[in-house]
N, C-alpha and C positions, 0 to 999 in steps of 0.2 A: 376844514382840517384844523386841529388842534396839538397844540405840542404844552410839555410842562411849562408853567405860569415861570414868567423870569424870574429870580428873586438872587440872593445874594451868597457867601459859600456857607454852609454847613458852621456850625460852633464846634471844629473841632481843635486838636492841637496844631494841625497846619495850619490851617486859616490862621490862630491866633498866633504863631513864630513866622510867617512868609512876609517876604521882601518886600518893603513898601511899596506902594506904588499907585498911580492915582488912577478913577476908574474912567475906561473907557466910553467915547460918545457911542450913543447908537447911530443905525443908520437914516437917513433921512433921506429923501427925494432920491433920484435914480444915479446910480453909480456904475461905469462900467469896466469890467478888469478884464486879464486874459483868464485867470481863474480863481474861481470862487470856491473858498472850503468852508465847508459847514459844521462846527463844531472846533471849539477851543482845546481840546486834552492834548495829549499825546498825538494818538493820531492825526488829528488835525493840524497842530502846531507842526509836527516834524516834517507831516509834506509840504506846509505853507513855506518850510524854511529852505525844506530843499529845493525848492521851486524858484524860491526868491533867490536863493546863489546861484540858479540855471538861468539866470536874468528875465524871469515869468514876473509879469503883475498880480499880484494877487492877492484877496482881501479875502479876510476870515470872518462869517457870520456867525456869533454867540449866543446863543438863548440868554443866558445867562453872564457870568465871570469867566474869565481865561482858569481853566484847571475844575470847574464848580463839579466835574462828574467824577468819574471814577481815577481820573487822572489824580485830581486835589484830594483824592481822602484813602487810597490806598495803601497797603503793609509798607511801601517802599521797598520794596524785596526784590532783587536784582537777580531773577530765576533764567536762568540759560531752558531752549527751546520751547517746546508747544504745552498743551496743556494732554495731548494725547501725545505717546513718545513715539520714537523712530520704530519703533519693535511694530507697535501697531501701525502705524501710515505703511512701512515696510506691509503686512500679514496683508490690511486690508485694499492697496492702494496700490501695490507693487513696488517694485525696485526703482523704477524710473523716476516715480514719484517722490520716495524714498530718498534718492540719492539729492535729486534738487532740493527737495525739503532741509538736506540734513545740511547741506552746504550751505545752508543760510538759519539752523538752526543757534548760531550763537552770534550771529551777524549782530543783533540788537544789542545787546550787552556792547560792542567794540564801540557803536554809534552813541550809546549815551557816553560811553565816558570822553570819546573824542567830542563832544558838543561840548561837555564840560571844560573839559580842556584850552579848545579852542577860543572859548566865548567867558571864559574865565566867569560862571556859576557857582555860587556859594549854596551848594546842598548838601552839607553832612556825608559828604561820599564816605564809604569804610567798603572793606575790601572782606570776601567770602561767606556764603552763607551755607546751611549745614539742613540735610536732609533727616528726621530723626525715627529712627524704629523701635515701635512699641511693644513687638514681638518679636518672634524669629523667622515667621514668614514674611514678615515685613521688611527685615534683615537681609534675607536669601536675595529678596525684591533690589535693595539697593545694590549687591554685588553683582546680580545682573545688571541694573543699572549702569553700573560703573563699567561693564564691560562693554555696555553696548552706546554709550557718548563716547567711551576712547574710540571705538569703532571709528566715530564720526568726528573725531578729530580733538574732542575736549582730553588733556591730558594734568588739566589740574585739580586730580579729584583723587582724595585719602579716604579710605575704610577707617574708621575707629570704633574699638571695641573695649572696654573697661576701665582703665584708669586713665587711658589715652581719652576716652567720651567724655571724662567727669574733669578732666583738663579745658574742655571748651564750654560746656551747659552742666549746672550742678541740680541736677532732676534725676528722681529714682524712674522715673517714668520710662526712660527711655534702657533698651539691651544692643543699640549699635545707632551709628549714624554713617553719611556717608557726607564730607565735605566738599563743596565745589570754589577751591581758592580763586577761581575765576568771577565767581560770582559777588555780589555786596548786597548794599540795600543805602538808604537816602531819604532826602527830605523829599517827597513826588511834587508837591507844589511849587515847592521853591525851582524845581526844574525845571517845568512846565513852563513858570513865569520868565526864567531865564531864557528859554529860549525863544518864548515871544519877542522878550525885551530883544534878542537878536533878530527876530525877522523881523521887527521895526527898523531896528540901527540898519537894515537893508535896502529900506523902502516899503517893505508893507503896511498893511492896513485891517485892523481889528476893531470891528462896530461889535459891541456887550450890547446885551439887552435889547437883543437884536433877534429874537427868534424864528425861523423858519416859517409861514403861512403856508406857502404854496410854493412850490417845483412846476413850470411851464418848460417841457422840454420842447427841444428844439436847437438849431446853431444858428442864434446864440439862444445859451438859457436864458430864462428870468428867472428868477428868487423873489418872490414877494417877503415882506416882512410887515411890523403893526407901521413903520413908518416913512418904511420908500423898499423902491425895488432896483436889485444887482442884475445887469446884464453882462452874462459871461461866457465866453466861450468854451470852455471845459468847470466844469464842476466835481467837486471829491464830495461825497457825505462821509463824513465823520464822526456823527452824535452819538453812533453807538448803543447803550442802552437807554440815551436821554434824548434818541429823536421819534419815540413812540407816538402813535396817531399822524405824523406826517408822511412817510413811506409806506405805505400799506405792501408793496410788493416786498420788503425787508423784513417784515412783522413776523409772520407765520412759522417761517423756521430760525428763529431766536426767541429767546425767552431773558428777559431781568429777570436777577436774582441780587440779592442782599445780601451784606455782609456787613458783619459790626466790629467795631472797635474800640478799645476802651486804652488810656493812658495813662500812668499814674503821675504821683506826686517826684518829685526829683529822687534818685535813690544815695545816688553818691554812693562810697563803698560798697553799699548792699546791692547794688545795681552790676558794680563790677565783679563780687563775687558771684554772680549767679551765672556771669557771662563771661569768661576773662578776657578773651579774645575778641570780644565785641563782636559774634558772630551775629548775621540774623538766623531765625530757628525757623522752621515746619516741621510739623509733622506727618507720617504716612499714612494717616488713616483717609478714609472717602472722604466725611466731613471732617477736615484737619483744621489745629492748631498752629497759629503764624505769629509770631514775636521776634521784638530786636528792642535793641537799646538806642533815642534818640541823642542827638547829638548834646542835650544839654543832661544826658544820664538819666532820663524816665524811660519806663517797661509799658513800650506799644504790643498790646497783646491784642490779638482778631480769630474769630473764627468764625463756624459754623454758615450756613447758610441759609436763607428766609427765599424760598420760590414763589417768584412772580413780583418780590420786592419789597412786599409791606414791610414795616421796620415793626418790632416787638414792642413792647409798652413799657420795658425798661433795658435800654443794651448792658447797662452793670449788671442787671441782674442775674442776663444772659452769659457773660463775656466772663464773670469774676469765677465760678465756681472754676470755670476752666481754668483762670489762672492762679486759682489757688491747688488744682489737683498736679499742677504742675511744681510749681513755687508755693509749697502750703505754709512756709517761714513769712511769708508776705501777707498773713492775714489781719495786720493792724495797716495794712498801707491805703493810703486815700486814694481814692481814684478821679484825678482833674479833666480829665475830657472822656467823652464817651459818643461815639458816632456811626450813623451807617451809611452804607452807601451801596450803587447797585454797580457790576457788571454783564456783561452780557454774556449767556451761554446758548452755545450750539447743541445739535443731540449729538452727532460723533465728535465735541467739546475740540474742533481745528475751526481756526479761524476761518471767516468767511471775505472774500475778494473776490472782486466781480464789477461788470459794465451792466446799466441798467439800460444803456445807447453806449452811439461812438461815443459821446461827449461827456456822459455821467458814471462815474468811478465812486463805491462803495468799498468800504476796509471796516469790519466789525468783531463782534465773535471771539473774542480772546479768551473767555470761559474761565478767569484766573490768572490769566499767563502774560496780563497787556503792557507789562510794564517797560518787558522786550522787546515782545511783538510788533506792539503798533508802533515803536520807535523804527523798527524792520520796513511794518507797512507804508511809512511815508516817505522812506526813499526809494520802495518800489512804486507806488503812485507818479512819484517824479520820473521814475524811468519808465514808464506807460506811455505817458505824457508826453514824453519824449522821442516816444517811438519803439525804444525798447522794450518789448513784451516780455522776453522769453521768464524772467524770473516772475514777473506778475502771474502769468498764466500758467505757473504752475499749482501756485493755487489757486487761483480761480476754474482752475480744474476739478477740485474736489468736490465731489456731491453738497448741494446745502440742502440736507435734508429735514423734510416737516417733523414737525413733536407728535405722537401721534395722542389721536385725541384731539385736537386743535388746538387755538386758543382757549376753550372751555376746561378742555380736563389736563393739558399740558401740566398746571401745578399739582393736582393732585399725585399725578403719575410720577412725575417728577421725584417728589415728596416721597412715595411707599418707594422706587426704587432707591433712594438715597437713605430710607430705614432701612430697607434689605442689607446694602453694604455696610452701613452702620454698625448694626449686628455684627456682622460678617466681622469685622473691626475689633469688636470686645472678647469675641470669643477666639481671636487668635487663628482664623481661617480662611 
C-alpha cells in the first residue's frame, strides 16, 4: 500500500503568515495509545482534542505537516450546514433524518469559535459571510433558502437587494444576496495549528512525516508507518482526500477534487472598497466563485473545480479572469500567492461517517463544506468513542454511494455533469 510522498505545506499565503512553530519528530519504534488518529486537519485535530479533554490517550499520525491538506489551504469560509441542504436530506432521506441532521446543522460553526475562544487562537476571525446571486433564479433560490435554515433554527440571515447589495460587495455581477451574520471566515491554518498546539498543552502526541503503511485490524490495531508502528485500541481515519491507496474500502465512493486559489498583493483602501464589511463572498452557481479579504487586507479569491485533483498548469491563469469578471477595477493588481488543493467529494455531496469494525471509525466527504463539518465530526467521534452513538449514527446512516463508472470513468462523468450545470448557470435556468 502506498500513500502520497511526505513532504512539506504548499507555497501558499497560509503557509507563509502561520504561527510559528517547530516541526514535529516522526514516529519511530512501537508506541502504544488508547487512540490513534490518522490525519492532522480538522477532522483529525478536532477529535484528537476532544478526546484528549475526555481524558483518552491519544496520538495523531501525519503523512505529512499538522494542517498540509485541505484543512492548511482552504477559502477560510465559515459556511453554516452541509454541502446538500435540509430541503434535499428532508425530500431524499426523510424527516427523521432530516430533523437529526438539521439539529447539528450549525453545530460546527459554535465549536470553532468556542475553541478559539477557549484556547485563545490568533486566526483573523471576522464575523458573516454573504451568499451572492447572479440571476434571478438564483435569487428565488436564496429566499427559499432563507426560509428554510429559519425552519431549522438559523435566524441570522438578511435578503439584500440593490443599494442595500452594493453596501457589502461593489460587483455589477451580482442581482441579490442572501447574508448569514452567523457565519465568518479565518485564517484555516493558523486554526488547525491552534488547536493542535492545545491538544499538546493536554498531553497529546503528534508524529509528522509519519505516513500511514498499513491498518492491521484487530483489538488492539496496529498502524504500520516507514518508521515504527502505533498499537491502539480504537483508531479514527481522518486523511480524507490525502489518505488515497491506503484504504481501499474508502476509495470507491469518494472522489478528490481540486481547487485553486490565488491571493493578491495587499490592497489597503482598494480592498476595503470592494468589501466594506469585510464579508466573505460565494457565489450561486454549480462551479462557484469564493473570496474574502485576509486579515492583512489581500483579496483570497478560489474557485472552480479540477476532478480527480490534478492541479492545471497555471492557477493564475485559471483563478484571475474570474476575478477580474468580478472586480475588473483590479486589473493592474499583482498576484503573490497562487495554490491548489484537494477535498474530497461524495456523489449525493453529505458527508461520509461510518465503522470499518467496532474499533475503526471513518469521518470524510465534506464535498466543500469541511470547514464546519469536520469541526462537527470530531466531536461526534468522541461521543462514539464514548458510547454515545445516537448522533454519530445518524449519519453514518446515510447511503455512501459508488460514482458510477468506477474509478475509471468517475472523472469524466463528473466533469460533463458539472458542464451540464454550468451552462445551466450562464443561461440563467
Amino acid at each position: 500500500m502506498t500513500q502520497t510522498p511526505a513532504t512539506e505545506h504548499v507555497a501558499s499565503y497560509y503557509a507563509a503568515t502561520a504561527t510559528a512553530g517547530d516541526a514535529r519528530p516522526s514516529l519511530s519504534g512501537e508506541v502504544n495509545c488508547d487512540v490513534c488518529v490518522v490525519g492532522a486537519g480538522f477532522t483529525g485535530i478536532s477529535s484528537a482534542l476532544h478526546l484528549a479533554e475526555r481524558g483518552y490517550k491519544v496520538v495523531v499520525l501525519e503523512a505529512a505537516r499538522v494542517g498540509f491538506g485541505a484543512s492548511g489551504r482552504n477559502g477560510g469560509q465559515i459556511v453554516n450546514s452541509y454541502s446538500r441542504d435540509m430541503d434535499v436530506i428532508e425530500d431524499k432521506y426523510g424527516l427523521d433524518t432530516a430533523r437529526a441532521l438539521g439539529d447539528m446543522a450549525f453545530e460546527g460553526n459554535r465549536i470553532i469559535r468556542s475553541r478559539i475562544k477557549q484556547y485563545a487562537i490568533d486566526c483573523d476571525l471576522k464575523d458573516g459571510n454573504l451568499f451572492a446571486a447572479c440571476n434571478a433564479k438564483q435569487l428565488e433560490g436564496l429566499r427559499e433558502h432563507q426560509a428554510l435554515w429559519q425552519r431549522y433554527g438559523n435566524r441570522e440571515l438578511e435578503m439584500l437587494e440593490g443599494e442595500a447589495l452594493k453596501r457589502e460587495v461593489t460587483s455589477e455581477r451580482y442581482v441579490g444576496a442572501l447574508v448569514d451574520h452567523s457565519g465568518g471566515h479565518l485564517h484555516p491554518l493558523n486554526l488547525v495549528l491552534g488547536q493542535a498546539a492545545a491538544f499538546e498543552a493536554l498531553g497529546g502526541i503528534i508524529y509528522e512525516q509519519s505516513p500511514l503503511l498499513e491498518l492491521t485490524h484487530g483489538e488492539p490495531a496496529r498502524l504500520r508507518t516507514p518508521g515504527g508502528t502505533l498499537v491502539a485500541e480504537r483508531v479514527v481515519l481522518a486523511g480524507n482526500a490525502y489518505l488515497q491507496g491506503v484504504i481501499p474500502e474508502l476509495e470507491g465512493k469518494s472522489m478528490p477534487c481540486g481547487t485553486q486559489i490565488v491571493t493578491t498583493e495587499p490592497l489597503g483602501e482598494r480592498g476595503r472598497a470592494l468589501l466594506p464589511n469585510d464579508m466573505a463572498v460565494e457565489d450561486c452557481n454549480y462551479l462557484l466563485d469564493y473570496y474574502r479579504l485576509t486579515g492583512d487586507g489581500r483579496l483570497l479569491y478560489g474557485g472552480g473545480v479540477s476532478y480527480g485533483g490534478q492541479d492545471p498548469t497555471s492557477i493564475e491563469a485559471v483563478i484571475r479572469p474570474k476575478l477580474l469578471k468580478t472586480f475588473p477595477a483590479l486589473a493592474d493588481v499583482k498576484i503573490d500567492y497562487a495554490w491548489s488543493g484537494n477535498f474530497l467529494m461524495t456523489l449525493n455531496r453529505l458527508p461520509q461517517f461510518g465503522r470499518l469494525n467496532a474499533n475503526v471509525y471513518y469521518a470524510q466527504g465534506y464535498s466543500g463544506h469541511g470547514v464546519t463539518c469536520s469541526h462537527l465530526a470530531g466531536r461526534l467521534i468522541a461521543e462514539v468513542i464514548e458510547g454515545e452513538s445516537e448522533r454519530f449514527d445518524a449519519f453514518a446512516g446515510l447511503p455512501h454511494l459508488p460514482f458510477p463508472g468506477g474509478r475509471l470513468l468517475r472523472v469524466p462523468l463528473s466533469a460533463l455533469g458539472a458542464w451540464y450545470y454550468a451552462t445551466r448557470d450562464r443561461l440563467g435556468v
